[in-house]
N, C-alpha and C positions, 0 to 999 in steps of 0.2 A: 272645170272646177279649180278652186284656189287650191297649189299644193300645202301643205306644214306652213306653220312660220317659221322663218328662216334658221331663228336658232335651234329649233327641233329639226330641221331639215339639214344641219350642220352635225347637229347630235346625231342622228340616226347613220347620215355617212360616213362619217369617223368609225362608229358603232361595228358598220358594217366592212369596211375597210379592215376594224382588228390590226392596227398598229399605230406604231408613231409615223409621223407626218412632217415635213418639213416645210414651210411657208411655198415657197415657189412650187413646189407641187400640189398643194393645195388650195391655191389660186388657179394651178390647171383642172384640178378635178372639180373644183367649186363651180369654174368659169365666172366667175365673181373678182370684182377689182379687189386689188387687197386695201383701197381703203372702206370699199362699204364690206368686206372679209371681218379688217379690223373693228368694226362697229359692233360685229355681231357675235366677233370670238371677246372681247374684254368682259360683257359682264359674266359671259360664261366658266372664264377664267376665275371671275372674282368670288363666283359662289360655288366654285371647286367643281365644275362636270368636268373641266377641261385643264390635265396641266399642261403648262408653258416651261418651254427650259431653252435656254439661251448658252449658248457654248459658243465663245468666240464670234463671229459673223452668225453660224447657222442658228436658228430659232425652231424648234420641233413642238410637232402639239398632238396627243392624245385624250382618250377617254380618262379619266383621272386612274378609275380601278376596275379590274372584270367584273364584277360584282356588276359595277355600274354600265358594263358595255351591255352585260348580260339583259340586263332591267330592260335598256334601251331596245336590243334586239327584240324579245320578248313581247314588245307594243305595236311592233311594227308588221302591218299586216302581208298578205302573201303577194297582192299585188304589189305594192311599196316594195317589198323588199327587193324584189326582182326588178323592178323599175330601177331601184339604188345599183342592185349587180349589175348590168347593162350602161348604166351610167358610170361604172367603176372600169367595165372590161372596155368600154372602148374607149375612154383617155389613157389607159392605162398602155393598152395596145398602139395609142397614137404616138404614146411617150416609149415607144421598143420594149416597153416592161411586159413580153405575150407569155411569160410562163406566166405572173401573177395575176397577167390577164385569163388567164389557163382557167384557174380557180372561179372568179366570177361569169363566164360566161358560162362552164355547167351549171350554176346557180341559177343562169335567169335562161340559158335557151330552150328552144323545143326540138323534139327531135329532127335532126338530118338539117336543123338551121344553117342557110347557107355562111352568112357570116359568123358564127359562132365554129365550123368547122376549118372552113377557111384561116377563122385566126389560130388555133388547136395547130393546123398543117405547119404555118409559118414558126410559130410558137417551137413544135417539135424540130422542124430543118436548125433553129436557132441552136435549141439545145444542143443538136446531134453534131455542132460544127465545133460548141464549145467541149466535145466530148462529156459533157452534164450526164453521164448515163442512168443517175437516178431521176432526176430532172424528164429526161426523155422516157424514162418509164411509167412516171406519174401522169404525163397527157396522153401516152398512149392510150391509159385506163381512161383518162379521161375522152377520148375520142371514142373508144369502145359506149362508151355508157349514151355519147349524141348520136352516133351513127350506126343505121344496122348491119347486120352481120352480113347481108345482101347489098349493100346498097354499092354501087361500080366506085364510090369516092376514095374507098378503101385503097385503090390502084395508085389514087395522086398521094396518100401515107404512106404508101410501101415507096413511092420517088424517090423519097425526103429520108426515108433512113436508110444507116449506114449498116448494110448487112455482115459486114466484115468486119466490124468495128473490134478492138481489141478486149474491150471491155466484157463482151460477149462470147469471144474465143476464151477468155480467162477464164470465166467465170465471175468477175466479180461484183457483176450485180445478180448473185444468188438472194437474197432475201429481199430483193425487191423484184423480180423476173415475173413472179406470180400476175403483177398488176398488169404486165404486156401481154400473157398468153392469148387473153382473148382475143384482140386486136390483130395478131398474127395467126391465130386459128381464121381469123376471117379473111384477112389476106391470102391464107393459102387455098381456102374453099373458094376465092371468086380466081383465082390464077390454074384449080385444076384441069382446063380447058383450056390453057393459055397456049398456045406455040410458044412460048419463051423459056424455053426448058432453062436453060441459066439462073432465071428469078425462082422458077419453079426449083430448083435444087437448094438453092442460098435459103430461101424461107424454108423448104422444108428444115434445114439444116438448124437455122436458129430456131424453130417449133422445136425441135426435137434439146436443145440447151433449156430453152424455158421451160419446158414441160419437167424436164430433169428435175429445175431448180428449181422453180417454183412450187406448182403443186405435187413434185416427187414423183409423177408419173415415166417409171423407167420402164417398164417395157414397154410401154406406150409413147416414149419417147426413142427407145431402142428401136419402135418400128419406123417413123420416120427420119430417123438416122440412116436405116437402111434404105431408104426409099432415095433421101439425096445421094446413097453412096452411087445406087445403080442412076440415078439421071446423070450425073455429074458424068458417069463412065462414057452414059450415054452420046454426051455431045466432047468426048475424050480432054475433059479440062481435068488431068492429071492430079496436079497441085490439090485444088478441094475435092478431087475425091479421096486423096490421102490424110487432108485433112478431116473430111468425114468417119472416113474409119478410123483414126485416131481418136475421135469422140465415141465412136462405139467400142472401143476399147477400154476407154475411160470409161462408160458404161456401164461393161460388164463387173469391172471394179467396183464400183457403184454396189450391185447388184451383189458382191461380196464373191466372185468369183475373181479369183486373184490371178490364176494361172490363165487364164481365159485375157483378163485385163494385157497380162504379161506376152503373152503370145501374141496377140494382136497389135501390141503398141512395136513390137520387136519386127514384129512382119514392115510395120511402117516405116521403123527407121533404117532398114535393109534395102527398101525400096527409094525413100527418097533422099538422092544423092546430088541434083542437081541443084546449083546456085540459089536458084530460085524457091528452093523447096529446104533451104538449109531449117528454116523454122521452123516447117513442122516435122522434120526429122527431131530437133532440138524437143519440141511437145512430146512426141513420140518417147525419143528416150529417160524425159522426166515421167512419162506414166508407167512406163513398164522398171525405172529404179523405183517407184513408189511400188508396187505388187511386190519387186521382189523384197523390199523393205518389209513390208505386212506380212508376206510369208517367212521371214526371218533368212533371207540369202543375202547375208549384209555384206558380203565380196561383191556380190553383184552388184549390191544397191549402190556401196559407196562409190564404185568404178564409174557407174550410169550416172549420178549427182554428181562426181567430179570433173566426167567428160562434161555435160552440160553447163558447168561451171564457166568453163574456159573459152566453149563455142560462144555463151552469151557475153562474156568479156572482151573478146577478140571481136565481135560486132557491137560492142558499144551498148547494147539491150541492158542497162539498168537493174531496171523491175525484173528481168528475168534472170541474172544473175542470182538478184538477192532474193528470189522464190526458190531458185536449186541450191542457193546456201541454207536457207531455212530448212530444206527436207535433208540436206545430206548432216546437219545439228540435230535433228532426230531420229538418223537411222544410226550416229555414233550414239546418241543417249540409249537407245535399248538395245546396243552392244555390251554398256555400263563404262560408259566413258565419260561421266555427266559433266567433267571441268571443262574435258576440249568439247562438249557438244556447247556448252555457255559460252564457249569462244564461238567456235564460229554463230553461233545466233548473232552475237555483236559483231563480225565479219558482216553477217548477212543485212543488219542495218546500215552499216556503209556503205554499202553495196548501192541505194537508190536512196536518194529521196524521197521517194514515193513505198516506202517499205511497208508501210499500211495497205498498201493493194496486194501485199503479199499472204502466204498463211505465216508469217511470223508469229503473232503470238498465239496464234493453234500452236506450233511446237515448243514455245516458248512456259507456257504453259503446262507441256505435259513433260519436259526438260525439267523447268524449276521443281517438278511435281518429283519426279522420278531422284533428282539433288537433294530432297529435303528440305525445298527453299518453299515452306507451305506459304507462308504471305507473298513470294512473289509470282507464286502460280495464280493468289485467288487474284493480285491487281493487276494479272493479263486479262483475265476476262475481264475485273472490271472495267478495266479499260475500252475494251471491247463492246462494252455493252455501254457503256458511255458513248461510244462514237458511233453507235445502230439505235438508239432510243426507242427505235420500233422492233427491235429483235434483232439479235443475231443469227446470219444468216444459217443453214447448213456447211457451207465450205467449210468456215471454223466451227461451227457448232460441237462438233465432238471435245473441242475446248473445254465444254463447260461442267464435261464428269469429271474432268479431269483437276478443276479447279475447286469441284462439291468433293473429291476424295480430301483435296489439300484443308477446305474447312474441317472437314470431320475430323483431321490429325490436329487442327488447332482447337479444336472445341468449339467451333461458330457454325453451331448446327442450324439460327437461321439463314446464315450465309448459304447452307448446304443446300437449304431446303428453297433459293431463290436462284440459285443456280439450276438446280436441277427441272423447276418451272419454266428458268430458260430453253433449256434443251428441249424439254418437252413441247414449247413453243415455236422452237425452229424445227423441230420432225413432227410433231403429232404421232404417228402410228407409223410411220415410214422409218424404214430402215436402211442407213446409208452406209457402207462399209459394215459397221459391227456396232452403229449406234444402240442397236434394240439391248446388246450382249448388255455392253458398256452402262445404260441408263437400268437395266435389272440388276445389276451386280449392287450401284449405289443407293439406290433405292431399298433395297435389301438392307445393307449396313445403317443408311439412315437412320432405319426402321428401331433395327437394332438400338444403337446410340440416343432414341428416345425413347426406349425400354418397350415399343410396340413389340405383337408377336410380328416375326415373320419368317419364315424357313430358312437355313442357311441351302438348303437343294435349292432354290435358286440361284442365288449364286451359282454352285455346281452346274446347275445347267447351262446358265449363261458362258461357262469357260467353257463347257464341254463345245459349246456352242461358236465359239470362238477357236478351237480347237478343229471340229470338224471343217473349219472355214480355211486353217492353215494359220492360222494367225496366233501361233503359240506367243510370238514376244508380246501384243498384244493381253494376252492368257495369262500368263506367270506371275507379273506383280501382284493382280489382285488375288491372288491363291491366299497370302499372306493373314488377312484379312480372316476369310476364310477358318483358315487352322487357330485364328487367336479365336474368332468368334465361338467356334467347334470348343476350343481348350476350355474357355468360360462357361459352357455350359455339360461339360463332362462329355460329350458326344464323342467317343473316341472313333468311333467308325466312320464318320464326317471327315474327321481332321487325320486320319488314315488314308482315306480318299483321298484329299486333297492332298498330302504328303507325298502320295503315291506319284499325283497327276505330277507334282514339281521334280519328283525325281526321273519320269520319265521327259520331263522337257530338256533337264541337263544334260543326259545321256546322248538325247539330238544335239544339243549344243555346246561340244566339246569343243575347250577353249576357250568360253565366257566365262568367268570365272562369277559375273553376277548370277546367271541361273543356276549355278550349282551351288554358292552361297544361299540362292532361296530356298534349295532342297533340303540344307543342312539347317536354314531355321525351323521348314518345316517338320521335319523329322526330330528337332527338339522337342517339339509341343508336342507333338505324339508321343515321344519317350517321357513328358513331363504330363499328360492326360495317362496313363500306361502307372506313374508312380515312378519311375525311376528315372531321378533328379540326378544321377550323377550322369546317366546316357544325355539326360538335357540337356546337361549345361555342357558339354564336352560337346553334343553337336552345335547347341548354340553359339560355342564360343572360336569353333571354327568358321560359322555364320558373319561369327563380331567381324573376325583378324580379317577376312577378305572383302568386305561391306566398307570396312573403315579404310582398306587402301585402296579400293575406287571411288571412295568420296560420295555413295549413300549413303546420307545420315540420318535420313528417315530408317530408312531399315537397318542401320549401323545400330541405332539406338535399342531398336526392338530386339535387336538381336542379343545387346549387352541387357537390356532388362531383362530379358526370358534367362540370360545366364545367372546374374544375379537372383534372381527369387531361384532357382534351383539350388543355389551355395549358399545361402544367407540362412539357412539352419546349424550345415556341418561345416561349415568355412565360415564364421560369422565378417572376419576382417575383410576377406576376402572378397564376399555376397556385398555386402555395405562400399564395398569402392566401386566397382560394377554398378551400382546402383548408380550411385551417385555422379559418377560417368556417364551414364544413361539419360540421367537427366539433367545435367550440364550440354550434353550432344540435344536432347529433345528440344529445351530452351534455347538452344540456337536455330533451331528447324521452327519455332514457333509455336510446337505441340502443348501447350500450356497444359492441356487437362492430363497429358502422358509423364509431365514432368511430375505436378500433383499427386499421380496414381507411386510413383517410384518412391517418393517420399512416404506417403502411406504405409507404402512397402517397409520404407525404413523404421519407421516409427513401430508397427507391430513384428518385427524382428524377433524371430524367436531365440530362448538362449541356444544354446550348441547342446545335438544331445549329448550323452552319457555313451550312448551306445550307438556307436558309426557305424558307417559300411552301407553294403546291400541290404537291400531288405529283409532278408534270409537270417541274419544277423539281427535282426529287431526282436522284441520281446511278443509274444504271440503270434507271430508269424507276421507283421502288421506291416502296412510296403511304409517307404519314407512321408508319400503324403498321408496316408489314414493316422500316420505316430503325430503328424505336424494337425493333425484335425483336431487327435485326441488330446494335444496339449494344449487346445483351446478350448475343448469341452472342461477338461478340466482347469482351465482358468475361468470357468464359471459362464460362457458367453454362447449366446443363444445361437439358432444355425444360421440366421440371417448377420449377425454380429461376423461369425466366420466366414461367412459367404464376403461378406465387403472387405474381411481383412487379407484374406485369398484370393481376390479377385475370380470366385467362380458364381454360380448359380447356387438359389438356397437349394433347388431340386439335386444339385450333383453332392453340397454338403451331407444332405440327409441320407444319402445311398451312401456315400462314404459312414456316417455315424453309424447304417446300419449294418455297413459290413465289417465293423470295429467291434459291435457288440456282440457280433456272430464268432466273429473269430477270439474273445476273450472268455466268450460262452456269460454276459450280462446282459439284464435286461435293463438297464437302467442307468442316467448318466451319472449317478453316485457312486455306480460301485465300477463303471468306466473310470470314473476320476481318481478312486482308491487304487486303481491298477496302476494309474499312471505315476502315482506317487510311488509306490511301491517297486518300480521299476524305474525310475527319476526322468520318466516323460514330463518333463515340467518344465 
């Protein structure tokens, strides 16, 4: 039978094609002269199916709009379409184009088709030469989906890739690894019989990477990790069996065992000393400075990132330079070093041109986060997530709470809330390091900042959880959080808790003067939940002086507001300059909605009482906040009115009114108010 007429048979392959087209190739895929081509694209052109665009010599032609490819496709029956795929994949393949030929032939083959896998093989060797490792990931799936899991073909795929390939040692096709699993599941299930224990070790070895990254399967990856360490022993190829257990050390890492990660990466680089093995000695000691980084043994870390510094410089390795400059700018940032950690991050981009294959803005991210630089933590990931359009991966993933804390300090709670869909899209349920902690903590606060309920003991559990892992530097910043949330809703046994937890992390980290500055905010808000504003602001304000000379200005700021609203009663000039410093420091951090809140602050300023001092010193017995409560009951304003001009909860106002009215022996806010006059609470 007659096919289409021409110009629908012109429409529907373009259609199907799904892009723009340039004359001479479209003359090959047509196989049609380009003057009876030309006869058949003009009126097409003239009644707008098809634009034409002319740039210099080249002449290009598409569908005009999706809309209209869409229609086209839509008409086109099953056999048609497959007839057009087949008709795409093998000019396309004639023409060297076998990745895009890739695409069409799972469209129209059947399974185990010989030429449809045949060009898949060459397609993938193509990839794998030009190092394309996402590229080479994509046909693998795709050979997966024509070929069975059985079939002996599988042998001439495993040929064709590069088992060793760097890209795979790295890590860095973690968010796309998922698509290759299967493929080398079947690879490894037809070679279990093999005498070639060599192949047999290398596939286990990369099974056990992809299973990692992809579907997150660590112990199940842990186990055939082990299995290439013991083949590899087996036929005495030294080299990757140390490279093996370097991946099960990175593993157990993984797995949130840090000392275990630590111990085993340190066995490695003890062991391999010879020329040939310089590299993964060099892997080895960047995994065990990462453990001891997360465990907070920052002599160790930094010694371990700067040896490997110098081993990847002195052998010309780029990329691997500017990967151990990236981690040794994040194990100085949660020392509280955050200017020189922003230096070296810009070190660590000179380092390579290729500094995107790096975790640079993983650290970069929780650097600027940690600085106070809330807009340039959130445009790491955006970035990031710019350049993965299908997800970011795990490696950097932990990026992405880190850049929802930074929204939440600017007010762009939907930013917060499309990050934080990131993350949950590159874990799902799996917990990588301390993802699960880290994604509970924000989630929590989220929760918070759009006025849902949700417990702050999450949070708590999360650090405690973080805590039990060894990973206090990790722990501590978000404590903060924590004790304001606690402070806003009067919960003093929360923000006691957490105060506690901060002061027992500085006692371990004597010398940092950052965790002992978080101690002394925290133990503010607990003096200032507790009533007594002058212990607040007295710790707050040794919180400011040491925050503001390491250059956290996110928490510099928090720490001058929490001073300020504790003196902005009895020190009016005093409280109002703090403020106002607070939110000159916030407004450069970006925190818009924290700068708002101080202003607020300033604007309901109460006068200076009459009667200073301790509490004890107050008229009924009444502490410094229940006097600052009762001077707003009696300026006529409801609890909810207080609650916003306090920044607490109406639930913590109303125990405050009632323990005002207890202790002046009133039942009523009239003859509260007459007290207050009578006493020049006013």
């Amino acid at each position: 039978p007659e096919g289409p007429p021409p110009a629908i048979a012109l429409l529907e392959l373009l259609a199907v094609l799904g892009r723009r087209v340039e004359l001479g190739e479209l003359v090959t895929l047509t196989e049609q002269p380009v003057e009876d081509l030309a006869a058949v694209l003009e009126p097409l052109i003239s009644q707008r199916f098809i634009r034409e665009v002319e740039r210099g010599r080249e002449v290009t032609f598409e569908v005009t709009h999706p809309l209209t490819q869409d229609a086209i496709q839509a008409g086109i029956g099953a056999l048609r379409r497959r007839t057009l795929h087949r008709q795409l994949a093998r000019s396309l393949r004639r023409g060297g184009r076998l990745a895009e030929a890739t695409s069409h032939f799972v469209r129209c083959a059947e399974t185990g088709e010989v030429e449809a896998v045949e060009s898949l093989r060459d397609a993938l060797r193509q990839a794998e030469e030009r190092a394309a490792y996402r590229e080479a990931l994509a046909i693998l799936a795709a050979v997966a989906e024509l070929l069975p899991s059985h079939d002996p073909r599988w042998l001439e795929i495993a040929d064709v890739i590069s088992w060793e390939a760097e890209w795979v040692i790295d890590h860095q096709a973690d968010a796309h690894t998922q698509l290759g699993v299967a493929a080398v599941e079947a690879i490894d299930a037809l070679l279990e019989t093999s005498p070639d224990t060599e192949r047999r070790a290398m596939v286990k070895h990369n099974l056990a990477l992809f299973l990692a990254w992809g579907p997150g399967e660590l112990s199940v990856a842990e186990h055939y990790c082990g299995e290439a360490v013991a083949l590899f022993d087996t036929i005495g190829d030294r080299t990757r069996a140390l490279l093996a257990r370097t991946e099960l050390a990175f593993l157990r890492g993984l797995m949130g065992d840090f000392p275990g990660a630590a111990a085993g990466a340190r066995e490695v680089a003890a062991a391999a000393r010879t020329p040939e093995e310089a590299l993964v000695r060099l892997r080895a000691l960047l995994i065990a400075g990462i453990a001891a980084m997360f465990s907070g043994r920052f002599d160790e870390s930094d010694r371990l990132f700067q040896e490997c510094v110098r081993v990847a410089h002195e052998r010309g390795l780029e990329l691997q330079e500017s990967r151990c400059l990236t981690m040794l700018a994040l194990s100085i940032a949660f020392q509280g070093r955050p200017r020189e950690a922003q230096a070296t991050l810009e070190e660590s981009r000179r380092a390579s041109p290729d500094w995107q294959e790096t975790p640079l803005r993983f650290s970069a991210a929780i650097v600027e986060w940690l600085a106070g630089d809330f807009p340039a933590s959130m445009s790491s990931v955006d970035q990031e997530s710019a350049r993965n359009p299908k997800g970011i991966g795990r490696r950097l993933g932990m990026m992405v709470w880190y850049g929802a804390m930074a929204a939440l300090e600017v007010g762009d709670l939907d930013a917060a809330g499309r990050y934080v869909d990131l993350g949950r899209a590159a874990f799902g349920e799996r917990n990588f390091y301390f993802n699960h902690e880290l994604r509970q903590h924000v989630e929590t606060v989220l929760a918070r900042r759009r006025g849902e309920p949700a417990p702050l003991s999450s949070s708590l559990d999360a650090v405690g959880q973080l805590l039990d892992k060894g990973g206090w530097p990790f722990a501590a910043p978000l404590l903060p959080d924590v004790v304001e949330l606690g402070a806003e809703d009067g919960d003093a046994a929360t923000v006691r808790e957490a105060a506690g937890r901060l002061a027992e992390i500085a006692d371990a980290a004597p010398g940092l003067s950052l965790y002992r500055a978080l101690a002394d905010l925290a133990q503010g808000w607990s003096a200032y939940v507790a009533g007594d504003l002058g212990g607040a602001a007295e710790r707050a304000g040794s919180a400011a002086d040491a925050l503001g000379a390491i250059g956290h200005r996110g928490l510099h700021a928090r720490a001058l507001a929490l001073q300020g609203r504790c003196l902005i009663a009895s020190q009016r000039s005093r409280g109002e300059a703090l403020l106002r410093e607070a939110a000159e420091v916030f407004d450069a951090c970006g925190a818009s909605w924290r700068v708002e809140q101080c202003l607020r602050m300033l604007e309901a300023a109460p006068q200076p009482f009459k009667a200073e001092g301790n509490s004890a010193q107050l008229p009924g017995g009444l502490t410094e906040r229940e006097a600052e409560v009762l001077r707003l009951v009696a300026a006529g304003k409801t609890n909810k009115q207080i609650a916003e001009d306090l920044f607490l909860s109406a639930k913590t106002v109303g125990r405050h009114v009632s323990n005002i009215f207890a202790k002046l022996g009133v039942n009523c806010r009239a003859a509260a108010t007459s007290f207050a006059h009578r006493h020049d609470i006013v």
